[in-house]
MARMARSE-248681 format. One record per residue: residue number from 1; residue in three letters; x, y, z of N, C-alpha, C, O in turn. Coordinates in Angstrom, 1 decimal, always signed. Atoms other than C-alpha are relative to their C-alpha. Layout:
! residues N
- NUM  ALA  X  Y  Z  X  Y  Z  X  Y  Z  X  Y  Z
...
END
This chain:
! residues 99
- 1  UNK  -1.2  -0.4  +0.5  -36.5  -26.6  +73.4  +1.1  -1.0  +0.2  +2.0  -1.2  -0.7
- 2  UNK  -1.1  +0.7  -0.2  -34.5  -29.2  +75.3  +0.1  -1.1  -1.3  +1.2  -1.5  -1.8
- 3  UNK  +0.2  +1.0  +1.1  -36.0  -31.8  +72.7  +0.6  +0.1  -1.3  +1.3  -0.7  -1.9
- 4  UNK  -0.3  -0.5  +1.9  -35.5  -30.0  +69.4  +2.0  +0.2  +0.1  +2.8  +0.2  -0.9
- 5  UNK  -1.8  +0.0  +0.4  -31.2  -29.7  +70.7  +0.1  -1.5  +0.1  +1.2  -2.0  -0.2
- 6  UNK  -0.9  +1.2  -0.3  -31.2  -33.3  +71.5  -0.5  -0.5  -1.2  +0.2  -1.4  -1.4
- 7  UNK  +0.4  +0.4  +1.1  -33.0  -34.2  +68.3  +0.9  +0.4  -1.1  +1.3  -0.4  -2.0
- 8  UNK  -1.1  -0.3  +0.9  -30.5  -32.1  +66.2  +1.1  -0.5  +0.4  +1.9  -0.7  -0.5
- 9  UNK  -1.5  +0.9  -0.3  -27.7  -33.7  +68.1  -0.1  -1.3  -0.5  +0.9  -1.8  -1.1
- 10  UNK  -0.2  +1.8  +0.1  -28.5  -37.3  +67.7  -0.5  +0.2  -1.4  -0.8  -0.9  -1.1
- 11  UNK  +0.3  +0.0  +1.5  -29.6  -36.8  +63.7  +1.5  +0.8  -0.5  +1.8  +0.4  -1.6
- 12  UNK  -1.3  -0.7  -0.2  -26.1  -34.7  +63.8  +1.1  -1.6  +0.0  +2.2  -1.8  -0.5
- 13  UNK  -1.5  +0.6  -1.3  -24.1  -37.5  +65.7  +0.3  -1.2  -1.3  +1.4  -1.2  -1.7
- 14  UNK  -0.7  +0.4  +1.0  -24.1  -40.1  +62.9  +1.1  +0.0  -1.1  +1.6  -1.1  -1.5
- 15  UNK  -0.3  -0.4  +0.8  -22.2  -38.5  +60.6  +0.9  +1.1  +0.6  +1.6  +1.7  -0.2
- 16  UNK  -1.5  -1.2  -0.7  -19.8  -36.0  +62.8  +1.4  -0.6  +0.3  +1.5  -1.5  +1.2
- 17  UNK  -1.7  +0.0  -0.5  -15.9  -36.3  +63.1  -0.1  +0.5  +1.6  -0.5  +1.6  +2.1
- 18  UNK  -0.6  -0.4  -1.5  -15.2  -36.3  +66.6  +1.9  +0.4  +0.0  +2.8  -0.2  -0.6
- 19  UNK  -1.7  +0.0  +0.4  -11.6  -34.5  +67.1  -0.1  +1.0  +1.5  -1.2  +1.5  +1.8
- 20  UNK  -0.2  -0.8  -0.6  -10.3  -32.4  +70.0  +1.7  -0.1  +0.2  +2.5  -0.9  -0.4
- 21  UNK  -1.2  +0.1  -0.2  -7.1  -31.4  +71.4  +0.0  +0.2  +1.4  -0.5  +1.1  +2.0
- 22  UNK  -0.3  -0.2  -1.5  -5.9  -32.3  +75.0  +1.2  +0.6  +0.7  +1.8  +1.3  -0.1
- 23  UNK  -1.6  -0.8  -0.3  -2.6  -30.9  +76.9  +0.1  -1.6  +0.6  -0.8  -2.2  +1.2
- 24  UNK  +0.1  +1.5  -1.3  -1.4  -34.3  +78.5  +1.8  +0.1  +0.5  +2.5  -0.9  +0.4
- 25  UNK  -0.8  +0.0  -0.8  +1.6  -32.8  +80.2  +1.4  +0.3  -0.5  +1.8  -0.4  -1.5
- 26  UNK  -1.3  -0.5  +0.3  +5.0  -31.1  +79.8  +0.1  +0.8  -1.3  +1.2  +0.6  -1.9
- 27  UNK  +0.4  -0.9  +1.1  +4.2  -29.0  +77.0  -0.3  -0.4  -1.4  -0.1  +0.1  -2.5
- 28  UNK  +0.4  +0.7  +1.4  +2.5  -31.6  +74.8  -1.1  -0.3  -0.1  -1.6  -0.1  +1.0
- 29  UNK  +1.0  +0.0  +0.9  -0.5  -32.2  +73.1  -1.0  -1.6  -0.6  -0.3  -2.4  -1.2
- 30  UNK  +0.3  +0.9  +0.9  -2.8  -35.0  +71.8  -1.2  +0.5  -0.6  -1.9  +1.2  +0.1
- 31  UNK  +0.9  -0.5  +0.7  -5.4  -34.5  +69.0  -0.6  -1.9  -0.2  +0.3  -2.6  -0.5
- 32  UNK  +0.9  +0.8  +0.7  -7.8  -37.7  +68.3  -1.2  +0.0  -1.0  -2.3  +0.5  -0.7
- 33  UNK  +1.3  -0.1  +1.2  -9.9  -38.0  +64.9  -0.8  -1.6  +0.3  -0.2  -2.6  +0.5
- 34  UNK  +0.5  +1.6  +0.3  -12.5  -41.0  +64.8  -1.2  +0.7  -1.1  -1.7  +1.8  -1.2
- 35  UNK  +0.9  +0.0  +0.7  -14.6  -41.4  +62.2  -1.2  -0.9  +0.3  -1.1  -2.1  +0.8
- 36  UNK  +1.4  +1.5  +0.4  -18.2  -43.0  +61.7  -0.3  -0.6  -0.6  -1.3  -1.4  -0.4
- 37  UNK  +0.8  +0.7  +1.2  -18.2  -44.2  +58.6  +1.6  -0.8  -0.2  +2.8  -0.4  -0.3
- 38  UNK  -1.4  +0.7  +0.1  -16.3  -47.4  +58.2  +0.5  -0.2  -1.4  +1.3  -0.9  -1.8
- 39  UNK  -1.1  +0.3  +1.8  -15.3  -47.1  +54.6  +0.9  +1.2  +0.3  +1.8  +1.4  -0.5
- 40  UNK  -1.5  -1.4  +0.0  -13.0  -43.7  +56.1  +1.4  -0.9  -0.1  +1.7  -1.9  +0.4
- 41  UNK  -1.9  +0.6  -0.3  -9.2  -44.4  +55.6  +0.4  +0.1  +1.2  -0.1  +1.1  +1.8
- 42  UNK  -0.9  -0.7  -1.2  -7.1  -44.4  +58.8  +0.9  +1.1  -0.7  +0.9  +2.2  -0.1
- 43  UNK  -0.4  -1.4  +0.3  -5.0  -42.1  +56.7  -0.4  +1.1  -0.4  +0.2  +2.1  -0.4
- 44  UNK  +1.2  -1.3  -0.3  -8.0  -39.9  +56.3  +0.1  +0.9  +1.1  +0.2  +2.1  +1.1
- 45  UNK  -0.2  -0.2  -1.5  -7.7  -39.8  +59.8  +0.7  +0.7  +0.7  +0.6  +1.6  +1.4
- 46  UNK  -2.1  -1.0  -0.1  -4.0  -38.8  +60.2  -0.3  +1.2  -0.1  -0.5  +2.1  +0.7
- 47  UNK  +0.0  -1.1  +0.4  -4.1  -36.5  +58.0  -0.9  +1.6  +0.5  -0.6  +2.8  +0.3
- 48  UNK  +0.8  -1.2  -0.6  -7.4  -34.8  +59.9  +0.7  +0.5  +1.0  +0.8  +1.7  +1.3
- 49  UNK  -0.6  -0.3  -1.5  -5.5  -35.1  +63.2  +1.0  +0.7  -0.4  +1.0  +1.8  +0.3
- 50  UNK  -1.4  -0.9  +0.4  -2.0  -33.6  +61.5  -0.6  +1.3  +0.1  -0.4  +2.0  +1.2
- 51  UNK  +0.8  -0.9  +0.0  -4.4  -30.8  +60.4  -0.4  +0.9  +0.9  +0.0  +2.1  +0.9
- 52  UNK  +0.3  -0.4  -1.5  -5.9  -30.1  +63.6  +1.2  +0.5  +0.6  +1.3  +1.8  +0.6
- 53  UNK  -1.0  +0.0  -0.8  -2.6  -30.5  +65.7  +1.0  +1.8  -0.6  +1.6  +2.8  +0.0
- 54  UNK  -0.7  -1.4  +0.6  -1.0  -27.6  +63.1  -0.8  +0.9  +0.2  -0.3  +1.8  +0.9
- 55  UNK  +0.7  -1.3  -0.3  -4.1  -25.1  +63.1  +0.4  +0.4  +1.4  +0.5  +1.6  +1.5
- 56  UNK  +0.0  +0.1  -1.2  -3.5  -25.4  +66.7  +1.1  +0.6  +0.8  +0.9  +0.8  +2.0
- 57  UNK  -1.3  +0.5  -0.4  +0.1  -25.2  +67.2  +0.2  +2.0  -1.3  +1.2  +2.7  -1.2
- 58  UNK  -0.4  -1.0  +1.2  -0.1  -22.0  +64.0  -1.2  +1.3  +1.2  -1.1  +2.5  +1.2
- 59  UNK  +0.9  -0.6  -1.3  -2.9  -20.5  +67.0  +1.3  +0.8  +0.5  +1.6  +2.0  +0.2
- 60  UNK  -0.8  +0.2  -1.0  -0.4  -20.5  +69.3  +1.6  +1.0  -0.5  +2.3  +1.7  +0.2
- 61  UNK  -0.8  -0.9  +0.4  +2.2  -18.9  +66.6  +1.3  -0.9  +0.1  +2.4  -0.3  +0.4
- 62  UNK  -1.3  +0.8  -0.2  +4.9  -21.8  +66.8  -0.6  -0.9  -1.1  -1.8  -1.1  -1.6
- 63  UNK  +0.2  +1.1  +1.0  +5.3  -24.4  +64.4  +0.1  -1.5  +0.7  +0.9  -1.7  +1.7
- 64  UNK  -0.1  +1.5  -0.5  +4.6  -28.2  +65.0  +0.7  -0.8  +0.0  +1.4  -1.0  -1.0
- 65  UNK  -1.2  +1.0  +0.1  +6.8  -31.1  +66.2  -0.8  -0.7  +0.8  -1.3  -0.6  +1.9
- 66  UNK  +1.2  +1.1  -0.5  +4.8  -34.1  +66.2  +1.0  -1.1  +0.9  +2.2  -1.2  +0.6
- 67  UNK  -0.7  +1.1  -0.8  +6.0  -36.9  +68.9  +0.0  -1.0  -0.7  +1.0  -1.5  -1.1
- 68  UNK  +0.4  +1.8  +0.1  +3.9  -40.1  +67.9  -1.3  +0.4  -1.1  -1.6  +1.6  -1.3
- 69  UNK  +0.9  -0.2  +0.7  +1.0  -40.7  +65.5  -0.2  -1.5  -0.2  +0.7  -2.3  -0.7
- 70  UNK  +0.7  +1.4  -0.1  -1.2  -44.0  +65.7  -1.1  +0.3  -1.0  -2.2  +0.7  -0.6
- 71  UNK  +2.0  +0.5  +0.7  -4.0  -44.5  +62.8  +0.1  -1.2  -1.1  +0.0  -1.2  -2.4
- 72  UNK  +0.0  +1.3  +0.5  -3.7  -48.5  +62.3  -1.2  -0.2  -0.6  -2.1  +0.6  -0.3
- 73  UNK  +1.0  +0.6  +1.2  -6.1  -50.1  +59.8  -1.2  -0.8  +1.3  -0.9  -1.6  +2.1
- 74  UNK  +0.8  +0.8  -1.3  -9.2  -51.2  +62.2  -0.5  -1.2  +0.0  -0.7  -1.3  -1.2
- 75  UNK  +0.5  +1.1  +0.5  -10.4  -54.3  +62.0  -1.5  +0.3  -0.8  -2.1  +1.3  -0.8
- 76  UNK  +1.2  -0.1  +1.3  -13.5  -55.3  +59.2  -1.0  +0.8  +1.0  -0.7  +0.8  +2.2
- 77  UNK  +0.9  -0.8  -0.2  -16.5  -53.2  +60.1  +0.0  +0.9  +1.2  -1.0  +1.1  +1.9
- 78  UNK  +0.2  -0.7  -0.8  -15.5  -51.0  +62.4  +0.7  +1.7  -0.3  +1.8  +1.7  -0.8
- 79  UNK  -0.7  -1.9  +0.7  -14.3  -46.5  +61.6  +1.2  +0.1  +0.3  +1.0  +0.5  +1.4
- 80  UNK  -1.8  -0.6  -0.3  -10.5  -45.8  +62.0  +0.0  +1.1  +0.0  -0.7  +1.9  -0.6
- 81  UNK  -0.3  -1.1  -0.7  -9.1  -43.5  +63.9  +0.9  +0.3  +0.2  +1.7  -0.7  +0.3
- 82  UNK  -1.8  -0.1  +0.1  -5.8  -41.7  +64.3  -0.4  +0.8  +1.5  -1.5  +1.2  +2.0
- 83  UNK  -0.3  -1.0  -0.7  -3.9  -40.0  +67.3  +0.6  +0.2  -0.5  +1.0  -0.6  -1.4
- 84  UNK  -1.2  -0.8  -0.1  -1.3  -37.4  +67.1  +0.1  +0.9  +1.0  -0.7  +1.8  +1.3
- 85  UNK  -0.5  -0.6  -1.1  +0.8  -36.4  +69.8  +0.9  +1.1  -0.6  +1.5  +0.9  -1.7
- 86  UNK  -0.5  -0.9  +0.5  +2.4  -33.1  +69.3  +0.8  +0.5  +1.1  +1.1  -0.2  +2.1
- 87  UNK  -0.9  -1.5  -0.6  +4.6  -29.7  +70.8  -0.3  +1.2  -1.1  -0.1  +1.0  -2.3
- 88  UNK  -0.3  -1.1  +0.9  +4.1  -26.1  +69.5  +1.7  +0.2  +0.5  +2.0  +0.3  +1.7
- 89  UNK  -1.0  -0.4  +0.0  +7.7  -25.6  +69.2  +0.1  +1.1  +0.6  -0.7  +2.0  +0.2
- 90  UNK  +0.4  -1.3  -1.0  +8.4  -22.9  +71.9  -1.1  +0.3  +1.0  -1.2  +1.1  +1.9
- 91  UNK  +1.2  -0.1  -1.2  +5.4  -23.4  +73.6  +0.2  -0.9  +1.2  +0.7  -2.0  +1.0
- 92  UNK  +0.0  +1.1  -0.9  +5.2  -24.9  +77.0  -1.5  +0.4  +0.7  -1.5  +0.8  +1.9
- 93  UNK  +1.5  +0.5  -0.3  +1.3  -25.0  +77.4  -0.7  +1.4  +0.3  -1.7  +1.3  +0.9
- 94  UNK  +0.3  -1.3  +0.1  +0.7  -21.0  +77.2  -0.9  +0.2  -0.5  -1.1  -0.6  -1.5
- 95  UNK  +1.2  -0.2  +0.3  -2.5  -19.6  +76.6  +0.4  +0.7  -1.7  +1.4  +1.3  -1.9
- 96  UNK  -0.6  -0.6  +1.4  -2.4  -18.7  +72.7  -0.6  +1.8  +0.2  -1.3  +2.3  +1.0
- 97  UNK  -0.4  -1.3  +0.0  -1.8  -14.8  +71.8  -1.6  +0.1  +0.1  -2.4  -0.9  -0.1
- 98  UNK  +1.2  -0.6  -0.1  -5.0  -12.6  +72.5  -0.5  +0.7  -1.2  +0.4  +1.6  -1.4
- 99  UNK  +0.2  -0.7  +1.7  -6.3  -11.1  +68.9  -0.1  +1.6  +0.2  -0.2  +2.4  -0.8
END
């Protein structure tokens, strides 16, 4: 069984967006997109990370106020990737409402 998850992961892992959201202190936020595929835009990128940082931030029931946002052009052959640093407006790092 362990075989057949690490076999769907790595036939998976080519081709997956990596993205998460971290808390990195005083009631803010960073989201990173990377892509795999080096023909993605960095504004592809952004735009996933913006994306993210709002579902996230609309969780939470506050609206977004982005700090910073990094997704430079990468050099030739390699995937671009954005950050965005955020705040849920009103939030200072509160567990989002319970459903």
């Amino acid at each position: 069984m362990r075989r057949l998850v690490l076999a769907v992961l790595s036939a998976c892992g080519g081709c997956a967006v990596l993205s998460n959201v971290t808390p990195i202190g005083d009631g803010a936020y960073m989201t990173v997109v990377r892509s795999n595929d080096v023909n993605a835009r960095a504004d592809e990128q952004r735009a996933k990370a913006l994306s993210q940082a709002a579902a996230f931030c609309r969780e939470r029931g506050a609206p977004l106020d982005v700090i910073r946002q990094v997704a430079a052009a990468p050099p030739p052959g390699q995937a671009p990737s954005a950050e965005v640093d955020f705040r849920c407006e009103g939030d200072r790092g509160q567990a989002p409402p319970a459903p």
